[in-house]
N, C-alpha and C positions, 0 to 999 in steps of 0.2 A: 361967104357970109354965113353959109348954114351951121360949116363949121365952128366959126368964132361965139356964135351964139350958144352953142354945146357944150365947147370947152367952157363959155362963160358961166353958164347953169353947172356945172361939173363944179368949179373950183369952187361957185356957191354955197355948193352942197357940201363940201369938206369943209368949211370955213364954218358953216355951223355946228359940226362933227365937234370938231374942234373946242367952240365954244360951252357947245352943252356938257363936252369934258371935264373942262375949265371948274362948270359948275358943280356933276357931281361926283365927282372923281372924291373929293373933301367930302362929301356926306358919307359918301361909301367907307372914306377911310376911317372917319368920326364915331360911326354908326359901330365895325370893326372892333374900336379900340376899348368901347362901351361894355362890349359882349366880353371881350379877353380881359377886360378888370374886374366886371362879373365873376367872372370862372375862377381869375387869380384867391376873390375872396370868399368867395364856397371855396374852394380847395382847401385856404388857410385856417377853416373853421374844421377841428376835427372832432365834435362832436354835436354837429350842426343840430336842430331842431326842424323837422318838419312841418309842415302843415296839414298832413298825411297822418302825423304821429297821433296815437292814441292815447289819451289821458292816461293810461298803464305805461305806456310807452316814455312818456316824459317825466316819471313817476322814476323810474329804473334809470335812467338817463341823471339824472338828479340823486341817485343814490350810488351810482356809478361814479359822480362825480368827486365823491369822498371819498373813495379810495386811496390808501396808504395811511390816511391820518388818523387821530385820535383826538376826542373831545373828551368833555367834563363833562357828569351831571347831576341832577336833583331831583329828590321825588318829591311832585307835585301832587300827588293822591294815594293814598295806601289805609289797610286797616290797621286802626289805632293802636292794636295788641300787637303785629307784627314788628319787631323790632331789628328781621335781619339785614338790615341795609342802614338802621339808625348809625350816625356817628362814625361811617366808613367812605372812602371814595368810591367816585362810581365811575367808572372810564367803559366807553364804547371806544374799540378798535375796528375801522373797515377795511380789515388784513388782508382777505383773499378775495381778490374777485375774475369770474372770465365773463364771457359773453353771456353766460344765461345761471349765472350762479353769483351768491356773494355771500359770504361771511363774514360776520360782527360779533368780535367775543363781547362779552359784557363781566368786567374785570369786578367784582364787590368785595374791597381790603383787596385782600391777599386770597378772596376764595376765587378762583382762575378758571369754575367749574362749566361755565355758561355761554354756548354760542348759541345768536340767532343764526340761522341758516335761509335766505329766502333764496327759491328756483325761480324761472321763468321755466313754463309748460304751454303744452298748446292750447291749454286753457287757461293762461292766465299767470297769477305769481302765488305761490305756495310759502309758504312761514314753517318753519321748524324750528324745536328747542332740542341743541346737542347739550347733551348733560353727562361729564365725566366726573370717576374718580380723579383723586391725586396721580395715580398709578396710571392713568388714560385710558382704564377701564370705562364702559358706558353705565350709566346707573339703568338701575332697574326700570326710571321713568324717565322716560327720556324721546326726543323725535318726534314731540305729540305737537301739534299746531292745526293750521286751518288752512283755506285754501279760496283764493278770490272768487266771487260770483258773478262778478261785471268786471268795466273795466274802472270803478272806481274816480278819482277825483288826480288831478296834476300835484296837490299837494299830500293824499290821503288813500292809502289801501286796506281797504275790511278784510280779514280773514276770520271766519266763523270756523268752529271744531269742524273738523273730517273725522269720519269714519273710523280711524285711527287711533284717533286721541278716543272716541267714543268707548271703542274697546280695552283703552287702556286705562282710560279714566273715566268711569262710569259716572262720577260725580261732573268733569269738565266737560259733558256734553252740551252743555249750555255756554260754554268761554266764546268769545266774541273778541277778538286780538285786532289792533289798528295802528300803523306807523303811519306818522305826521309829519313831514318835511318842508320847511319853509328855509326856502332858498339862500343860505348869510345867515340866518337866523335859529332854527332850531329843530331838533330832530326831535318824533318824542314820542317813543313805545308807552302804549295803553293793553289794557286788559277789561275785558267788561264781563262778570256771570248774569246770565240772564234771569231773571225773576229771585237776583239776592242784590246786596247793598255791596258785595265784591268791586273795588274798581282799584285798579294801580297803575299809575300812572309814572314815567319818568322822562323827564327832559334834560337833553343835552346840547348845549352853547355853541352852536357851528361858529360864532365868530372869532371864536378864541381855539387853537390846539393847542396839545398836549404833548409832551413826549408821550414816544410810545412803546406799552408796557411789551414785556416779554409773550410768550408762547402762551397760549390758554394749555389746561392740561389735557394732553392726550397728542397734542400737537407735535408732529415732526415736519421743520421744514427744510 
C-alpha cells in the first residue's frame, strides 16, 4: 500500500513537469526569437545612431553620409562688390573620406582651387581651407580655419579662427565659420567676421546630385 501511494505521488509529480513544459517551453522559444530579430536588425543598420552618440557625433555621421556624391549650389549671403562666384557653378564634392577625416572640394566654374578639409581630434572637429595652385602648388594662404568649442548642435558646427589663421591672417582673427546640415535637404557653408557686416553664405541641394566633377588641383588619386 505504502508503495502504490509513492509511485502514485511520483507519477504526479512528472505529470506536472510535464505540463508546466507544455507551457513554457513557447515563451522561452518566443521570448528567443524576439532577441535574434533584434540583433538580425542592429546588425543590418551599418551606420546605426546611438543614444550614446553626441550631437558632434551625429553631426559627422550625417556628413559622412554624403560621401561619393556631389551637389549644386547657391549663394544665399555675400558682399555686394564681391563678384567672384557671380554667374558661375558651384559644386560641393564629398570625394575623400575615412573614419576621422573628410574632404569637400568646392569646385567655382572651372577655378578647382578650394577644399574644405574637416578632422575629427580629441577635441572635437576642426575646419580647414586647402587652397592650391593650377600646378598643385599650396598658395601662400592657405590651411587657416577654426576649430569646435563644444559639441555643437546634430544639425550645426561653429568653428571660430585658431591660432593659425590668427597668424596667418591677422585681419581673420575675428572669422567665425559654421556648416549646416539638414538631413534630404541642404548643406550650407557660412562665414561670419566679427564686429563687421562680412557674412557669406552658400547652400547646396542634397535632394538633388550631380555628376561628379574631376580632381580639385593638386590632387593625385
Amino acid at each position: 500500500m505504502v508503495l502504490f501511494l509513492l509511485s502514485h505521488k511520483i507519477l504526479n509529480m512528472y505529470k506536472n513537469i510535464l505540463v508546466l513544459s507544455f507551457i513554457f517551453c513557447p515563451i522561452v522559444f518566443c521570448l528567443s526569437c524576439k532577441n535574434n530579430k533584434r540583433a538580425v536588425i542592429a546588425g543590418n543598420n551599418t551606420n546605426p545612431t546611438s543614444p550614446k552618440d553626441t550631437t558632434e557625433q551625429i553631426f559627422w555621421k550625417e556628413l559622412t553620409a554624403l560621401c561619393g556624391k556631389s551637389f549644386k549650389g547657391s549663394i544665399i549671403a555675400g558682399p555686394s562688390n564681391d563678384t567672384t562666384f557671380t554667374g558661375k557653378e558651384l559644386i560641393m564634392h564629398v570625394r575623400k573620406c575615412s573614419e576621422n577625416e573628410i574632404k569637400i572640394p568646392f569646385f567655382v566654374g572651372y577655378d578647382s582651387s578650394r577644399t574644405w578639409v574637416l578632422t575629427r581630434t580629441d577635441k572635437g572637429i576642426q575646419l580647414k581651407h586647402d587652397h592650391r595652385h593650377q600646378n598643385g602648388n599650396p598658395d601662400k594662404v592657405t590651411m587657416y580655419g577654426g576649430h569646435t568649442t563644444n559639441f555643437g548642435s546634430k544639425i550645426r558646427q561653429v568653428f571660430p579662427a585658431d591660432q593659425e589663421t590668427a597668424d596667418l591672417l591677422p585681419v581673420a582673427i575675428g572669422n567665425v565659420w559654421w556648416i549646416e546640415i539638414v538631413s534630404g535637404e541642404s548643406y550650407i557653408y557660412n562665414l561670419r567676421r566679427v564686429n563687421t557686416d562680412r557674412l557669406f553664405s552658400v547652400s547646396f541641394d542634397l535632394k538633388t546630385t550631380v555628376e561628379n566633377p574631376g580632381p580639385p588641383w593638386g590632387w593625385k588619386d
